[in-house]
C-alpha positions in Angstrom: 8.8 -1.3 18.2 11.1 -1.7 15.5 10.8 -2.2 11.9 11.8 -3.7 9.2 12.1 -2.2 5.9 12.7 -3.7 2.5 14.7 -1.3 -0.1 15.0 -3.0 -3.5 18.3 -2.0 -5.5 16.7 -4.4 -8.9 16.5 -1.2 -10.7 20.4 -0.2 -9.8 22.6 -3.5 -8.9 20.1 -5.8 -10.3 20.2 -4.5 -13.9 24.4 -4.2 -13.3 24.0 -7.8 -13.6 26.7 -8.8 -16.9 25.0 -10.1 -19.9 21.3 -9.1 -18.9 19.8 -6.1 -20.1 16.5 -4.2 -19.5 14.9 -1.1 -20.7 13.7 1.9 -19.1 10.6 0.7 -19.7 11.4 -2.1 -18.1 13.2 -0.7 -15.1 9.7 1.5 -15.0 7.9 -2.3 -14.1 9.8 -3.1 -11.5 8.7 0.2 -9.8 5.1 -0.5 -10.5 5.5 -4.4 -9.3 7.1 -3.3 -6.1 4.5 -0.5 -5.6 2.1 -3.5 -5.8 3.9 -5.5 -3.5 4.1 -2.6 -0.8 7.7 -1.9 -0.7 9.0 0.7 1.2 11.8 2.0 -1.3 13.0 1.9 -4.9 16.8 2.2 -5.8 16.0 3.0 -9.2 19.0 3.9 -10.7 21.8 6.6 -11.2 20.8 10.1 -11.4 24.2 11.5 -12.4 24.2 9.1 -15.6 22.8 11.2 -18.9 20.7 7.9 -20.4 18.6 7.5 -16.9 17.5 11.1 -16.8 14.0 11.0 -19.2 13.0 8.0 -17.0 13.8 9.5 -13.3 11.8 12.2 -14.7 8.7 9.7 -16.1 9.0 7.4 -12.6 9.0 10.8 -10.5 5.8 11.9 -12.3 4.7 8.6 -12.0 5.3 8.1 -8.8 3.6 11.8 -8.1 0.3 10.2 -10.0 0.0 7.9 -7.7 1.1 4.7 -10.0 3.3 3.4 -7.5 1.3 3.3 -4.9 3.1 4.3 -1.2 6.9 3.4 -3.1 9.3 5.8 -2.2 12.2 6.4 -5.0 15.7 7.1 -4.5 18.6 7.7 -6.4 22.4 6.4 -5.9 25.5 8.4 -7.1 29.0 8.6 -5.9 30.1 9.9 -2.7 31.7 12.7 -4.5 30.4 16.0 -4.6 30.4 16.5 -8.2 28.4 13.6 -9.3 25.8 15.0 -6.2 25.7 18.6 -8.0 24.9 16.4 -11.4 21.9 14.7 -9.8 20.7 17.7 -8.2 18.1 18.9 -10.7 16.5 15.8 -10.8 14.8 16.8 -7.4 15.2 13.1 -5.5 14.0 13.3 -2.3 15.9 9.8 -1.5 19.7 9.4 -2.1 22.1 7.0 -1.3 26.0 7.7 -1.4 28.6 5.0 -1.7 32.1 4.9 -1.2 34.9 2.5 -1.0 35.9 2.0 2.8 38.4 -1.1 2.8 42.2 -1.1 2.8 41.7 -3.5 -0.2 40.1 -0.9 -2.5 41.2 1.9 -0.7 44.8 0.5 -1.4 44.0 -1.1 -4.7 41.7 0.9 -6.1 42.1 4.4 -5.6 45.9 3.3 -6.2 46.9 6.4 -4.0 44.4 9.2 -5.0 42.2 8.6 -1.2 43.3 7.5 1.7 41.4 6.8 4.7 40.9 10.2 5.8 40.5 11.7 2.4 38.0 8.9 1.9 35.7 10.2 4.9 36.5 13.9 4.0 34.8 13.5 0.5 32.0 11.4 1.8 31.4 14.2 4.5 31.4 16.8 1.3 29.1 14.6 -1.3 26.6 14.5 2.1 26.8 18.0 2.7 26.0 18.6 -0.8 23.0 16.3 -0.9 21.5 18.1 2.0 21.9 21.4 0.6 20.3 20.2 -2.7 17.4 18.9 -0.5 17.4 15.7 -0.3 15.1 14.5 2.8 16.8 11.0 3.9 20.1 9.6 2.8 22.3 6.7 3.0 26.0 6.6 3.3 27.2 3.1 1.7 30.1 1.5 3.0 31.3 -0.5 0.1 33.6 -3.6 0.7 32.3 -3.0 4.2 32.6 -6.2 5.3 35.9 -6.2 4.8 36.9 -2.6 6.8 37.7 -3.4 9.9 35.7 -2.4 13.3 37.9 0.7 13.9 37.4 2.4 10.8 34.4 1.4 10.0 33.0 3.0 12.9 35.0 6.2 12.2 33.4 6.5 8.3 29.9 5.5 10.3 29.8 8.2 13.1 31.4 11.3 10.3 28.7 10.2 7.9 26.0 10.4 10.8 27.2 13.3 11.6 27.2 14.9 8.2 23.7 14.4 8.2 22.8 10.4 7.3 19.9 8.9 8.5 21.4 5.1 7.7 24.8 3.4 6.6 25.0 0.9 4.0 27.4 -2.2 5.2 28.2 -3.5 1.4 28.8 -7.2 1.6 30.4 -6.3 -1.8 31.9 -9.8 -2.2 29.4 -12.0 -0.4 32.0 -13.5 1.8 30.0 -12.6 5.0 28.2 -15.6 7.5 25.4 -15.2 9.3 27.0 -15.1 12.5 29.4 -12.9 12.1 27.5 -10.0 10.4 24.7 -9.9 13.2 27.2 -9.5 15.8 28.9 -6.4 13.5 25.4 -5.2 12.5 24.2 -5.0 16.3 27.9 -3.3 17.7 28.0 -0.6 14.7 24.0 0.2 14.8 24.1 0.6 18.7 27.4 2.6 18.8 26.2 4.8 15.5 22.7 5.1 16.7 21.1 4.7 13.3 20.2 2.0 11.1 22.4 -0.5 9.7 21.6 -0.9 6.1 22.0 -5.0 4.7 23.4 -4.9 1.1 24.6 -8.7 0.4 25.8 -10.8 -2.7 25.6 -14.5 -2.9 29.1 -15.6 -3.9 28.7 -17.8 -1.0 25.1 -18.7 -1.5 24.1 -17.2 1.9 23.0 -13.8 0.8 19.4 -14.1 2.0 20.6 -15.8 5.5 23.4 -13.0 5.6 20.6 -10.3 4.8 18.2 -11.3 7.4 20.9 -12.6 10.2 22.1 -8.4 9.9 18.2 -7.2 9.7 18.0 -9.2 13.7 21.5 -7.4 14.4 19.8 -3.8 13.8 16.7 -5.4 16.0 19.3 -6.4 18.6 20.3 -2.6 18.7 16.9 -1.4 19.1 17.1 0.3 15.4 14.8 -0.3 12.3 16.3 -2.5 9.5 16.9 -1.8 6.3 17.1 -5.1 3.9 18.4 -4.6 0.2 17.3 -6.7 -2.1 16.4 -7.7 -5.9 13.4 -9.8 -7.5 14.5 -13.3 -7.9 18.2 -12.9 -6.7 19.5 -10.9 -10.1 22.6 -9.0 -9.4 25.8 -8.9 -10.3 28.0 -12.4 -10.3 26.2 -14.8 -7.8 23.5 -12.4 -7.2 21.9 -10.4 -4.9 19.4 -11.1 -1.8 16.4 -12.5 -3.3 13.6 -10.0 -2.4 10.5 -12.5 -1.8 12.9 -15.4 -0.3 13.8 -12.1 2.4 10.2 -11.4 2.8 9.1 -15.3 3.5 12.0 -16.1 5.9 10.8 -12.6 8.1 7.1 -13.9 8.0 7.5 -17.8 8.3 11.0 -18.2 9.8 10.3 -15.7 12.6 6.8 -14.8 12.7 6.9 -11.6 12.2 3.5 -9.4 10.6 3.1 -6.9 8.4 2.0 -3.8 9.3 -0.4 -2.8 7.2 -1.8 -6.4 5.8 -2.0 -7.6 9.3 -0.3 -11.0 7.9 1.8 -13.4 9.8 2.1 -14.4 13.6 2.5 -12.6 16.4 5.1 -13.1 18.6 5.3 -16.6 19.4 7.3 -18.4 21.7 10.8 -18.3 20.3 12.7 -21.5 19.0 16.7 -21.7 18.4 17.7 -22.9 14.8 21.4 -23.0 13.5 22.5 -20.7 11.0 25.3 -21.5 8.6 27.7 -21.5 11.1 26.3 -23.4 13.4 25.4 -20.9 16.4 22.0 -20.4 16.8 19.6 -17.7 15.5 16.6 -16.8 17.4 13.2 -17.8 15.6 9.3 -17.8 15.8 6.7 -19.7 14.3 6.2 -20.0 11.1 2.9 -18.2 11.7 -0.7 -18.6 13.1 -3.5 -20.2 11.7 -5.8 -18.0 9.9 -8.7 -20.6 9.0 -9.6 -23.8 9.0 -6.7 -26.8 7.6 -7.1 -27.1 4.1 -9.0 -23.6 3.3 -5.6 -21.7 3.0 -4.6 -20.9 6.3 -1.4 -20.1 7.3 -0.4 -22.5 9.6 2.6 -22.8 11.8 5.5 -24.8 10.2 7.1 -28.2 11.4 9.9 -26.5 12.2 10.7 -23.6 14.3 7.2 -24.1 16.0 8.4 -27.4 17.3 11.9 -27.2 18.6 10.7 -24.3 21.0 13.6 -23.9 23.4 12.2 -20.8 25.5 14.4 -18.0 23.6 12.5 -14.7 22.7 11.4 -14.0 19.3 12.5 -10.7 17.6 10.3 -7.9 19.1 9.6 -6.1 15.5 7.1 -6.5 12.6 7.5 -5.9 8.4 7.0 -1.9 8.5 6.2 -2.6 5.0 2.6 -2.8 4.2 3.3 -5.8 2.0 0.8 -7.8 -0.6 2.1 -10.9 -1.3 -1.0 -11.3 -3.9 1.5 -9.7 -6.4 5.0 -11.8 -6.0 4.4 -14.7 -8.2 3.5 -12.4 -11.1 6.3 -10.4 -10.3 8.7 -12.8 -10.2 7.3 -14.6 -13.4 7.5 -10.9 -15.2 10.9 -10.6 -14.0 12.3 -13.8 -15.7 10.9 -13.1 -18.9 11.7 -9.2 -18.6 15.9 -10.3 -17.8 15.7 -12.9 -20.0 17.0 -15.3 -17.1 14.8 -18.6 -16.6 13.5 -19.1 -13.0 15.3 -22.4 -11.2 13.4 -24.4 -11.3 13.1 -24.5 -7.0 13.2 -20.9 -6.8 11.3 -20.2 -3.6 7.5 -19.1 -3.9 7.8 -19.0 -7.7 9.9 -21.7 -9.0 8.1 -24.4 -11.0 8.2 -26.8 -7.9 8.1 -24.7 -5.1 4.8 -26.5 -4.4 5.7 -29.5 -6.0 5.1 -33.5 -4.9 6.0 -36.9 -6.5 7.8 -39.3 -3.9 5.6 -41.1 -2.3 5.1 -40.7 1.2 5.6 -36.2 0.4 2.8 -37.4 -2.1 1.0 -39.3 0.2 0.9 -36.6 3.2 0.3 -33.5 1.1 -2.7 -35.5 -0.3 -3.9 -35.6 3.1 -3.0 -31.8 4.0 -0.7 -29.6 2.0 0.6 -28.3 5.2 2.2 -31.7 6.0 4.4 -30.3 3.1 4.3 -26.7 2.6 5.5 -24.2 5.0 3.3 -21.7 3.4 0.3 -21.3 0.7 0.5 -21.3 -2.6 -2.4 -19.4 -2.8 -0.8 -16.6 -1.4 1.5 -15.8 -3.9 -1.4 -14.2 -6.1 -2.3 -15.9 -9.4 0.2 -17.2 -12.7 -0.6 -14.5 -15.6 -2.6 -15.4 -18.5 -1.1 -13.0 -21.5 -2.9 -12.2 -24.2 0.2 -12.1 -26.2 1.7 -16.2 -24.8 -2.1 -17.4 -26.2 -2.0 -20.6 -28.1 -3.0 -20.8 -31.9 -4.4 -17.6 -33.6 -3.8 -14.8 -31.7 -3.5 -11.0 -33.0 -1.4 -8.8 -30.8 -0.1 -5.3 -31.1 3.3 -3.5 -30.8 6.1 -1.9 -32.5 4.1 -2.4 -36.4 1.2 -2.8 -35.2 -2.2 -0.9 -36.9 -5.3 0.5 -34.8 -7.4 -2.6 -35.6 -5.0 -5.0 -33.6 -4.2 -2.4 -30.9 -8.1 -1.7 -30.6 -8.9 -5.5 -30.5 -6.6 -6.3 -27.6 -6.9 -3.4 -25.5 -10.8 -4.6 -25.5 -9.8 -8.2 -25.2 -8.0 -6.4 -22.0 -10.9 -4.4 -20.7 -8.9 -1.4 -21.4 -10.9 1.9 -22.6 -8.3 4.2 -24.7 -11.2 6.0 -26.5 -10.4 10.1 -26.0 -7.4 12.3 -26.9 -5.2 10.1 -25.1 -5.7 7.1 -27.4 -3.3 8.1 -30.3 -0.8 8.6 -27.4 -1.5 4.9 -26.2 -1.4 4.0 -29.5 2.1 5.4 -30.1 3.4 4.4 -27.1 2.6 0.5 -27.2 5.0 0.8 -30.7 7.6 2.7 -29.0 7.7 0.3 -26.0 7.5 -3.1 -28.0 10.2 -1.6 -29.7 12.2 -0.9 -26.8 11.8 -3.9 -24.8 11.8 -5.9 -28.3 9.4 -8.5 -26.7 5.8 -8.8 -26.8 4.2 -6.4 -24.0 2.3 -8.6 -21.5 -0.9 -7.7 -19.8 0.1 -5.7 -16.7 2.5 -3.0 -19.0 -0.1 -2.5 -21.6 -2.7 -1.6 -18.6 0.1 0.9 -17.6 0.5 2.3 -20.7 -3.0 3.2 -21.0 -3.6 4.4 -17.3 -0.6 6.9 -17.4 0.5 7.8 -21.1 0.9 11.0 -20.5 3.6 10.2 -17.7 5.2 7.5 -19.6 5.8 9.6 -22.7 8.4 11.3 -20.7 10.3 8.3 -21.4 10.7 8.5 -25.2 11.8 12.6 -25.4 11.5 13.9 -28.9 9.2 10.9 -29.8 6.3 12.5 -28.7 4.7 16.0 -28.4 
């Protein structure tokens, strides 16, 4: 059956995004949050760029100590050979290559330095150097995909399979796909290539989660896995990117579809037909089974797709992710105050009134059963963080000038032993970091600081012996 896989590019387009900045420290988070979450894949950053090397390094070690959980990490660089040689002793497993493929950028762009057949030629090169360096899978990004036509597209898809890439990345790069549309070209290039389709979508239109999902069902269509980019709360460059837990709640509650590790979700219901953006319908499932009685936080199947069943077959696939939705809320919540960028206020799943009710008769019926009102369970999400350092009133905290007596006090207020010979390297660390991130360090990062300094001092070379 196929499978659907979520690769999050935060850590690579999201912190592109202009006028939002985050550390390596930060950037280190994100891996941890999604390895709580159960992601499949980590974009997390560029290789071939001098300032991102001490943190590969600490993430791969981290990763190798098991702080990520099952997270794989991969790297993206050029599709030029060069910038593959540069990234080379990093020893990334996971690489994806991108390249321009449109007439558009092709024309304007390279301004007469590639054309379209000296564009696949160094693709074919920068591939053939990423296998020889060892790299295990590899993507081949098609950027401004969506506007190359069929022809060519298909051309730069079946050289870059045949190079050696186990998926192609159709860049969206100016978020003017529809849902329609890109199924249709998701399912024609994945069954002619024979590999996965890879979604990569921006929200200049505001449909970069439909657009993400709608080419996620063309790969399905195909009979290949998917591959969905994404990035926590939407972040990304201009409009933004596909928002990674709005992906993740349309799979499970707009079509049913379970996890499979968790076990979560439906099973394959009777199918319903609900338009898309453009009007033509989009097969859909329930929005999942009940796992308990009303009102003790089952999920229950939604008033919608459930209800306007019209006989058409759900999609036969499940989340290959083995995801753990427990940790989204404090994700997403970590995210906004990591970026700097406030949460609208209806973000779905963690925007202040996601689960919210005031007019009267929504009042009145999610009195009575939450589910009149909500598609899904609040609960679910996982709980809002309680920081020591957003405590009311007197508070002592610890960072950048911070002595042992504060330090001490809160990692004990945290549960947190640092006793040992580590616990001058803890110690140093929470300064460095605080000083890095110049915010307070919330709960979660001070727990990783303590559980792996010895890792995470590879972030901070010549710092620390």
């Amino acid at each position: 059956m196929p499978r659907i896989h979520f690769l999050d590019v935060t850590n690579r387009d999201g912190v592109q995004t202009a006028r939002v900045n985050l550390s390596k420290f930060g950037k280190t988070m994100v891996n941890f949050y999604l390895g709580k979450l159960g992601v499949t894949q980590s974009e997390l950053g560029f290789p071939a760029l001098f300032h991102e090397v001490p943190y590969i390094r600490a993430n791969l070690a981290l990763a190798e100590a098991g702080a990520f959980g099952g997270l794989r990490l991969s790297g993206w660089a050029r599709a030029v050979p060069e910038d593959v040689e540069a990234a080379a002793p990093l020893g990334l497993r996971h690489m994806n290559l991108s390249i321009s493929t449109s007439d558009q950028m092709i024309v304007n762009k390279f301004k007469g330095r590639l054309d379209r057949a000296a564009v696949i030629r160094e693709m074919v090169k920068a591939v053939a150097a990423a296998k020889a360096a060892g790299v295990e899978t590899l993507g081949v990004n098609a950027e401004d995909g969506s506007r190359t036509d069929d022809g060519y597209l298909a051309e730069f898809a079946h050289a870059a399979r045949d190079a050696g890439a186990d998926r192609i990345r159709y860049c969206d790069t100016i978020g003017g796909e529809t849902p329609a549309h890109i199924r249709e070209r998701f399912a024609r290039l994945a069954a002619d290539v024979g590999i996965p389709v890879e979604t990569h979508c921006h929200n200049d239109l505001g449909m970069a989660v439909a657009n993400s999902v709608s080419g996620a069902l063309g790969d399905l269509d195909a009979g290949q896995d998917a591959w969905v980019n994404t990035c926590v709360n939407g972040i990304g460059e201009r409009a933004g990117n596909a928002d990674l837990l709005s992906c993740i709640l349309a799979f499970r509650h707009g079509f049913g579809l379970a996890s499979r590790a968790s076990g979560e979700g439906a099973s394959h219901a009777s199918g319903a037909r609900a338009s898309d953006a453009s009007g033509e319908g989009v097969s859909r499932a329930s929005g999942g089974l009940a796992s308990g009685a009303p009102g003790e936080g089952a999920s229950r199947a939604s008033d919608g797709p459930a209800s306007r069943a019209s006989g058409e077959r759900a999609p036969q696939a499940e989340l290959g992710d083995g995801l753990d939705l427990g940790w989204a809320r404090r994700f997403g919540l970590w995210a906004s105050y990591a970026f700097g960028q406030p949460l609208p206020i209806g973000q779905p799943g963690v925007g202040r009134n996601a689960f919210a009710h005031e007019s009267g008769i929504h009042a009145d019926g999610a009195l009575k059963d939450r589910h009149n009102y909500e598609l899904y369970d609040d609960e679910t999400l996982g709980p809002f963080p309680h920081d020591h350092a957003q405590r009311k009133g007197r508070v002592v905290l610890t960072g950048e000038y911070g002595g042992r007596a504060g330090f001490r006090h809160v990692m004990d207020a945290l549960g947190v032993e640092v006793g040992g010979v580590d616990e001058d390297l803890v110690f140093k660390l929470v300064q460095l970091t605080n000083a890095a991130t110049g915010r307070p360090l919330t709960d979660d990062e001070l727990r990783l600081l303590a559980a792996h300094p010895r890792e995470l001092a590879l972030l901070y070379p010549g710092h620390l012996s």
